[in-house]
C-alpha positions in Angstrom: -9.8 43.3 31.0 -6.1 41.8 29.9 -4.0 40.6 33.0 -1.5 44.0 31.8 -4.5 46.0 32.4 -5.4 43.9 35.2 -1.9 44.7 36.8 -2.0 48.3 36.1 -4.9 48.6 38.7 -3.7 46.6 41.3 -0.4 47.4 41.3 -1.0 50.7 43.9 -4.0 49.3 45.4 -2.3 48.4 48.8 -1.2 51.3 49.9 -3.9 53.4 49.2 -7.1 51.4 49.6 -9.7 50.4 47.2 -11.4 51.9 43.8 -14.6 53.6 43.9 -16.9 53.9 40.8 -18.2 56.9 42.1 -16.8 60.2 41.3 -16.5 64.1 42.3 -18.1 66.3 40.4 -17.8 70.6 40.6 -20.7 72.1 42.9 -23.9 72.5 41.0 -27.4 74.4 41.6 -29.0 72.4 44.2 -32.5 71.6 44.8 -31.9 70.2 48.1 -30.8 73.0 51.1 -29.1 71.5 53.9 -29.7 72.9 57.3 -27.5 76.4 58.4 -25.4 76.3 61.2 -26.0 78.4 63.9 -23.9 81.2 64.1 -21.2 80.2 66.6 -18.7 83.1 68.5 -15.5 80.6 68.9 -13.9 79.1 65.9 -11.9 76.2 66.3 -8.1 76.1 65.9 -7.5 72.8 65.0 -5.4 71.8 61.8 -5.6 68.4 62.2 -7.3 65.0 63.9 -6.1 62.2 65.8 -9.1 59.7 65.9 -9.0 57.2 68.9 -11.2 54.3 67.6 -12.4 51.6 70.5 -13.6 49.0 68.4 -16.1 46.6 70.0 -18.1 48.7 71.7 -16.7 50.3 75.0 -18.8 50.3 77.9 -19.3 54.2 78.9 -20.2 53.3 82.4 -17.1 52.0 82.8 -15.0 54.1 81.4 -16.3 58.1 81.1 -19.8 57.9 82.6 -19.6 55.7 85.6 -22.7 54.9 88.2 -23.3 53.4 91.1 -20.3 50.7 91.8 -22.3 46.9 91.2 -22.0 45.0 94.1 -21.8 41.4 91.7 -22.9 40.0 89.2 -26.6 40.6 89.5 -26.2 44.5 90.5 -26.5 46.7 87.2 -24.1 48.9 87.8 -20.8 49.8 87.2 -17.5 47.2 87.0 -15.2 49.9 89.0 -15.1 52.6 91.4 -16.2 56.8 90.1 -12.9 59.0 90.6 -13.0 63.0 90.9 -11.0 64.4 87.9 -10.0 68.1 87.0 -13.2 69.2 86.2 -15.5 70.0 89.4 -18.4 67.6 89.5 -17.3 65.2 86.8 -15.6 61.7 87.2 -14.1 58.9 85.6 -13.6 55.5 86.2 -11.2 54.8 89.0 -9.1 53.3 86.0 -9.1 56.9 83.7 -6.8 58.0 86.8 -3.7 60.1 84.5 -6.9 61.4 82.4 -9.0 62.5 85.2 -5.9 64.7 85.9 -5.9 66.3 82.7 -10.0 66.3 82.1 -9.4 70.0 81.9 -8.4 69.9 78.5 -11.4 67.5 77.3 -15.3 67.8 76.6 -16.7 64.1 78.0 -19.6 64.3 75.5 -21.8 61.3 77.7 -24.9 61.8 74.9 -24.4 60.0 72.1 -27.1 58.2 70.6 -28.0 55.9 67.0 -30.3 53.2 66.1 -27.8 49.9 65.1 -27.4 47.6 67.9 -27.7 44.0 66.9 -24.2 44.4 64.6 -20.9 45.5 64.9 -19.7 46.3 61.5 -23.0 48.3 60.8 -22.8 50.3 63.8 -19.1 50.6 62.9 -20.3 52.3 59.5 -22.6 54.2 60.9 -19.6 56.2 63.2 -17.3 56.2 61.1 -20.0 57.5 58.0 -22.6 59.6 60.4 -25.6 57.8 58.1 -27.2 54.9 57.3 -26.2 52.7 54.2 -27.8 53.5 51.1 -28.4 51.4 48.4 -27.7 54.2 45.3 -24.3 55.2 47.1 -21.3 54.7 49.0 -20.8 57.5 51.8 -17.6 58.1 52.9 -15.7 58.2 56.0 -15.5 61.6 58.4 -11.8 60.7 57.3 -11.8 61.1 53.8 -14.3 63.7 54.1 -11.2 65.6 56.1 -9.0 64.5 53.5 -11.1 66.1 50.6 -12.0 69.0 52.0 -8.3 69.8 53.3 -5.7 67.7 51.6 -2.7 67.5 53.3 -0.5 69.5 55.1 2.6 69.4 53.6 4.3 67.5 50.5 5.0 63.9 50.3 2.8 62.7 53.2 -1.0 61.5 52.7 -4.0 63.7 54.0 -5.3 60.1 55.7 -3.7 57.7 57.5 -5.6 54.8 60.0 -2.8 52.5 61.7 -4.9 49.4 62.4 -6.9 46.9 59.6 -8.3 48.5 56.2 -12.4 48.4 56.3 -15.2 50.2 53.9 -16.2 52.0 56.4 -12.9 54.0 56.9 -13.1 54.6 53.0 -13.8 56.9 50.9 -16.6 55.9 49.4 -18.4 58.2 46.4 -15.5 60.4 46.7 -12.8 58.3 44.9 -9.9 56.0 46.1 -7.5 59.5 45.9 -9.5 60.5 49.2 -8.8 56.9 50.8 -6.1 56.6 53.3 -2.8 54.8 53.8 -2.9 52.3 56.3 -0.5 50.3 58.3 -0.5 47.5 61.5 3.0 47.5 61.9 4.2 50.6 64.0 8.1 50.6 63.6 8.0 49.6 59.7 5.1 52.0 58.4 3.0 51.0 55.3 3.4 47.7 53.7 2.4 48.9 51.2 4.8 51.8 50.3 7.8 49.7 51.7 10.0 49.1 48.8 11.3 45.2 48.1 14.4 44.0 50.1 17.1 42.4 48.3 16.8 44.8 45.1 18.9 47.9 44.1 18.0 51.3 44.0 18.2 51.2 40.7 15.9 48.6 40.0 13.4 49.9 41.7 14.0 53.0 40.1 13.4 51.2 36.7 10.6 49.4 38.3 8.8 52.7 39.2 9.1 54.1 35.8 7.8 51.1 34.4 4.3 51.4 36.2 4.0 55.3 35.7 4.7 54.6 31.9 2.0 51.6 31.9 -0.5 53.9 34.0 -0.1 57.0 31.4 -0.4 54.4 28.7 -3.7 53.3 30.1 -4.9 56.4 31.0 -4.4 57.9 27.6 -6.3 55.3 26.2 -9.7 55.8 28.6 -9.8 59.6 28.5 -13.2 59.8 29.3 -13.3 56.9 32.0 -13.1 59.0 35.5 -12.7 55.9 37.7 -9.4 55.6 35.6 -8.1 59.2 35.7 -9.0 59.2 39.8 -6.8 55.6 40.0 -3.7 57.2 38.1 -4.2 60.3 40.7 -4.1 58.1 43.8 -1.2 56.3 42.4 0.9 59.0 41.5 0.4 60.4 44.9 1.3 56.7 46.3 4.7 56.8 44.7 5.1 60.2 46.6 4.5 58.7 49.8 7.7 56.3 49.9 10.2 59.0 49.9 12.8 58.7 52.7 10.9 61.9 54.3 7.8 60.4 54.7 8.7 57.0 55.8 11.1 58.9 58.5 8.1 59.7 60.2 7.8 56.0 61.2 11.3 55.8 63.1 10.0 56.0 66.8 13.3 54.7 68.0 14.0 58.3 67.4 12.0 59.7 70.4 13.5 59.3 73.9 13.1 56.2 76.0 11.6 57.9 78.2 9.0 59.4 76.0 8.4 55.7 74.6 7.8 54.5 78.3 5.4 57.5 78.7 3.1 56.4 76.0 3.0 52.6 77.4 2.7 49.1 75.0 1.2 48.9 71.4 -1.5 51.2 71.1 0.4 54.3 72.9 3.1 53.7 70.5 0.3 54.0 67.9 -0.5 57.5 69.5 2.8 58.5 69.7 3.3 57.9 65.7 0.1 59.8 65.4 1.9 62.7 66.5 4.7 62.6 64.5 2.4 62.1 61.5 -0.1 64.6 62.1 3.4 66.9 62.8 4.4 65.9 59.0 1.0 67.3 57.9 -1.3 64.1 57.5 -4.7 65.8 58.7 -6.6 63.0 59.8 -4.9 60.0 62.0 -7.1 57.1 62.8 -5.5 54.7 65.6 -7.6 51.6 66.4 -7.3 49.7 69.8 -7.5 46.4 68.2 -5.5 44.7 70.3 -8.0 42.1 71.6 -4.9 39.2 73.1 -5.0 42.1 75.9 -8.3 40.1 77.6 -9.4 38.3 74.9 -12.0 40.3 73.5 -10.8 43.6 73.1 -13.5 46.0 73.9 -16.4 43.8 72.7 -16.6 42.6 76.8 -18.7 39.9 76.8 -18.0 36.4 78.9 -14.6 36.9 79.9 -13.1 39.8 78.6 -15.2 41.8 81.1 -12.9 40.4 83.5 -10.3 41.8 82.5 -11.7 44.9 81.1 -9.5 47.3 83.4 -6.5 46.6 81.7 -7.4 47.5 78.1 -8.8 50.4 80.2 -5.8 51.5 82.0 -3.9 51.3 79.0 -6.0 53.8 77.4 -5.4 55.7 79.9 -1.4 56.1 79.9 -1.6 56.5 75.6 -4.1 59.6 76.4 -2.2 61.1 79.2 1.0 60.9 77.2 -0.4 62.0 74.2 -2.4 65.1 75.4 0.7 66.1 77.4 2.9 65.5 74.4 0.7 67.7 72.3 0.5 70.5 75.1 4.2 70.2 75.6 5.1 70.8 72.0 2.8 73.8 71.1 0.4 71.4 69.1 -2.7 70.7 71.6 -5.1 73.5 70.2 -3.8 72.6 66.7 -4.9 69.3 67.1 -8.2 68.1 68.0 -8.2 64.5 69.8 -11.1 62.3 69.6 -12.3 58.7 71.3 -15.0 57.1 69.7 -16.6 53.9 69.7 -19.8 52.0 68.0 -22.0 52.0 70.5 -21.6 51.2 74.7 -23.0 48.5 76.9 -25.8 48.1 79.1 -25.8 48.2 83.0 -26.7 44.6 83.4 -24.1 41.4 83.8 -24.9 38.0 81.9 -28.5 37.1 81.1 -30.1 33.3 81.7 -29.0 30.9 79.6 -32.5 29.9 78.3 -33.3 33.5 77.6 -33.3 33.9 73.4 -34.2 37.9 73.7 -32.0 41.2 71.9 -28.0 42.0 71.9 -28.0 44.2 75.0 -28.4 41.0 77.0 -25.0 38.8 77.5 -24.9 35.0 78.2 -21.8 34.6 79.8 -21.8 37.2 82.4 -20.1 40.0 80.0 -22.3 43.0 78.6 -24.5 43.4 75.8 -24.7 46.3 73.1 -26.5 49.4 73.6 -26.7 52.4 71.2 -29.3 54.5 73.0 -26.9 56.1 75.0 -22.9 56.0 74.9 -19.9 58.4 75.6 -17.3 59.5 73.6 -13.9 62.1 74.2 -13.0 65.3 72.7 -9.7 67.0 73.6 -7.5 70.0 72.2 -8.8 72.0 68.8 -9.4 75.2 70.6 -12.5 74.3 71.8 -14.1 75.1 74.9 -13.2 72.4 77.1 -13.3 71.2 80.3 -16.9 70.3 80.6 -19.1 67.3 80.2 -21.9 67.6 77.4 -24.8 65.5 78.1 -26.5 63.6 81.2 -28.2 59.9 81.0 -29.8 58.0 84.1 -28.8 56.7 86.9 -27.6 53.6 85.1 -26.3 55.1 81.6 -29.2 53.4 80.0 -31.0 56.3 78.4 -30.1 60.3 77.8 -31.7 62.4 80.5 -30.4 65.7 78.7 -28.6 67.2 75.7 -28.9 64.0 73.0 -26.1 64.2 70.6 -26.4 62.5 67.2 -24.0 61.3 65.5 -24.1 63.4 62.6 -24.0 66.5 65.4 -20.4 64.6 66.6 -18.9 64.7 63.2 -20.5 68.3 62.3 -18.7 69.2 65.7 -15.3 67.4 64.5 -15.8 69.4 61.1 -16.5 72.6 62.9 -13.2 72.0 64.9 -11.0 71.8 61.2 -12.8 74.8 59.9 -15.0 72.9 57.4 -18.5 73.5 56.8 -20.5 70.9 58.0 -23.3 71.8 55.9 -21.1 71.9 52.8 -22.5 69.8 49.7 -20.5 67.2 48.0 -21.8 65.4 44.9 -22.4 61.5 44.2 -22.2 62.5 40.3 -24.7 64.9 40.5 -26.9 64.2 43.5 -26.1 66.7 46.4 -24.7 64.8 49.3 -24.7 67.5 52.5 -20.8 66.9 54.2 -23.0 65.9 57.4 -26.1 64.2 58.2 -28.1 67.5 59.1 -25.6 67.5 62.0 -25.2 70.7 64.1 -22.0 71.4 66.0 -22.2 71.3 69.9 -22.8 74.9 70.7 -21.0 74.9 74.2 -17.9 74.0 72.5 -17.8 77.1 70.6 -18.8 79.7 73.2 
């Protein structure tokens, strides 16, 4: 490939992720029947999804399915204190206080189960894709799914945006980089990306724009039969779209109250808060990562000492969910918009391990917790479902399901259900039948 070439492909990779060599192709005769889904008698109302990501791995019985309080280091048990919440019977941890109060409008699902434990990234992919890798394809994200099988809202906004660091498990995977998302990590400014150079005119950026769509047409028109091509020029026409003044409005949060601002707390609830507005401009599916690991050192992934200090990435969780439910609620949009919290897999009950002990991830060595997959918790709020309830019991420790396992392909088939889609829906990997979901059925008791 010339460098021009070379330039023509790159030149709108940054705002809208990375190529695919996979494409979409229209339904075909199947061999290969994915599972019905039961009939259900509530639909849900949701138009749109603000994802909650907790990278690291957030301990469930410290957060939404506390125990027994630990009495030190060498009690399994939970870090903090249980606290009643709106829902009879249910509680949080003492640090969920402002949710507890509005557990009413959630579904705690306390369930959720997989099989990665020993790696971050894969267990990562394996939420954020409800399967395991394959070597003959790329799956893609419940995101882009969302943002193929709705597209966006509105015009000039993307269907898919994820404020925190691009991965290839947030992608989009066989469906082509026009399903990939727009991502940014700095809240007031928006996407690099689509920011256009300081220092130049309009009208050289003007002339700079028409330069590129004439060099992408040029090179299209010379590939007509090369997909991967035809799929980039698509996601870079719609890139171009995205850095009107309309769209990149939508990033002015100095345009909501003080008051408001202080509502939604530091970094992260000004994340949530710009999820609103976006998801208010149309963007269907709003990823917002709590990456902020300075906050105890290690984020979420609380081993050593960022167990210590656990509470506080905890607490401010809990202000950015508060605010943002309420904001939702206050401005018509709550059943409209269904609010998730997710993360890769929880912790065990146990603190620390012996130094000399060489055994499996769920054991820590410097007094922090392991990983544990066979049983975590995760949040679902607004989308018209039938809240206030918890789905889902595990022992008297959190360490494995006593009732009501939910998979992770039965999370996202719930998610889909919530937008309207079909989770048994077939997409194609050229022409291989890929079902939308993992043979994942939506939780019943959030549709009756």
């Amino acid at each position: 490939m010339k460098r021009r070439q070379y330039l023509q492909w790159m030149g709108s990779a940054a705002a809208l992720g990375c190529l695919n060599t996979s494409v979409v192709k229209p339904a075909l005769c199947s061999p290969f029947q994915a599972p019905k889904i039961a009939p259900l008698s509530r639909v849900g109302t949701a138009d749109s999804c603000i994802f909650l990501w907790l990278g690291g791995g957030a301990c469930q019985i410290d957060t939404f399915d506390p125990k027994r309080l630990s009495t030190g280091r060498k009690d399994p048990g939970s870090a903090y204190a249980a606290i009643d919440t709106a829902i009879p019977g249910v509680q949080l941890c003492q640090h969920l206080s402002r949710t507890a109060k509005l557990l009413d409008r959630c579904a705690v699902v306390r369930s959720l189960h997989h099989n990665v434990v020993d790696e971050h990234a894969a267990a990562t992919n394996r939420v954020h894709t409800g399967r395991p890798p394959a070597d003959s394809t790329v799956y893609p994200s419940i995101g882009s799914i969302v943002s193929h099988q709705l597209g966006a809202n509105g015009d000039g906004v993307p269907a898919y945006v994820v404020a925190g660091y691009p991965s290839a498990s947030r992608g989009p995977g066989f469906l082509g980089a026009q399903y990939s998302y727009v991502y940014l990590t700095d809240t007031e400014l928006g996407p690099s990306g689509l920011r256009k150079p300081t220092g130049l005119s309009d009208a050289r950026n003007n002339r700079r724009a028409d330069l590129a769509a004439r060099l992408r047409g040029d090179f299209a028109r010379r590939n007509p039969e090369d997909e991967r091509i035809r799929d980039y020029v698509a996601a870079a026409e719609a890139g171009v779209k995205l850095t009107s003044p309309k769209f990149m409005s939508v990033f002015d949060l100095k345009s909501e109250s003080d008051t408001l601002r202080g509502a939604y707390g530091g970094e992260f609830g000004q994340r949530c808060l710009l999820a609103r507005r976006l998801v208010e401009s149309g963007v269907r599916f709003v990823e917002v990562s709590f990456n902020l690991n300075f906050i105890n050192g290690t984020g979420w992934m609380t081993h050593n000492e960022g167990q210590l200090q656990q509470h506080v990435l905890i607490d401010q969780l809990d202000q950015a969910i508060a605010a943002l439910l309420l904001d939702l609620e206050n401005r018509n949009r709550l059943d409209r918009t269904l609010v998730v919290v997710a993360t890769e897999f929880g912790r065990p009950p146990e603190f620390g391990r012996p130094p000399e002990f060489d055994g499996p991830p769920e054991f820590d060595g410097g007094g922090g917790r392991g990983h544990q997959s066979t049983a975590f918790s995760g949040l679902l709020a607004g989308g018209g479902l039938a809240l206030g309830q918890a789905i889902g019991t595990t022992d008297e420790l959190g360490r494995k399901i006593a009732s009501r396992p939910v998979s992770i392909p039965d999370f996202h088939a719930t998610i889909h259900r919530a937008l309207g889609i079909d989770p048994s829906e077939e997409l194609y990997d050229g022409d291989r039948p890929v079902p939308i979901t993992d043979r994942g059925q939506p939780i019943a008791e959030l549709f009756t």
